[in-house]
N, C-alpha and C positions, 0 to 999 in steps of 0.2 A: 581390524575392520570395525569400522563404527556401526554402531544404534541403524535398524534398519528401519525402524518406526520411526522415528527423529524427525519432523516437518519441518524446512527450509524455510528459512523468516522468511515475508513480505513486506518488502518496504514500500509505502507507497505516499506519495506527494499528491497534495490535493487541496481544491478551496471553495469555498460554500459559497460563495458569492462570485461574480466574476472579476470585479477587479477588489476582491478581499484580502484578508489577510490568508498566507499558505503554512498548510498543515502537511506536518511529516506524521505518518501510523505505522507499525511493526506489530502485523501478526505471524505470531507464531503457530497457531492453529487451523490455520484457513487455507486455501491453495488458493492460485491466481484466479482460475476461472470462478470460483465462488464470489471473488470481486469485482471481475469482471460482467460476469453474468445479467442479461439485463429482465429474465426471467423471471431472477426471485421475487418473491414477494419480502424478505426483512435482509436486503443485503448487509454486508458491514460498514458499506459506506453508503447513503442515501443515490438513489439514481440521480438527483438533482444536482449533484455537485459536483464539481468540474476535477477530472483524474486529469494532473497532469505528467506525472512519470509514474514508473511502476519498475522495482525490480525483485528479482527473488535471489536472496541473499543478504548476508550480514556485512560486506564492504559497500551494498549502495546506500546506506545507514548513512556513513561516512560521508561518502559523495556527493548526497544528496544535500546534507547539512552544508558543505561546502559551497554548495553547485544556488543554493536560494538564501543562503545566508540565514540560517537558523539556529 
């Protein structure tokens, strides 16, 4: 049985600008809704910037690199 505290990375794809250059982030400390969220006030990704995928797990790391050529 694994670590029950252990937080599931978040992978998420994303760009500041809209036709910009695309950023891949992997947090390990944060859950989806804290980046989803459009409540907060100091998200981890600026509300202005365009989320374009989002997954939770360590193989869409992978995919993701793949999938926008990074």
């Amino acid at each position: 049985m694994g670590n029950l505290n252990q937080q599931i990375p978040v992978v998420v794809v994303y760009r500041k600008r809209k036709y910009g250059k695309v950023y891949l982030e992997v947090f390990k400390n944060t859950r989806v809704d804290d980046i989803i969220d459009a409540n907060k006030r100091k998200p981890p990704i600026p509300h202005n910037y365009e989320i374009l995928d989002i997954g939770v797990g360590s193989d869409f790391e992978e995919r993701y690199k793949k999938k926008y050529k990074l």
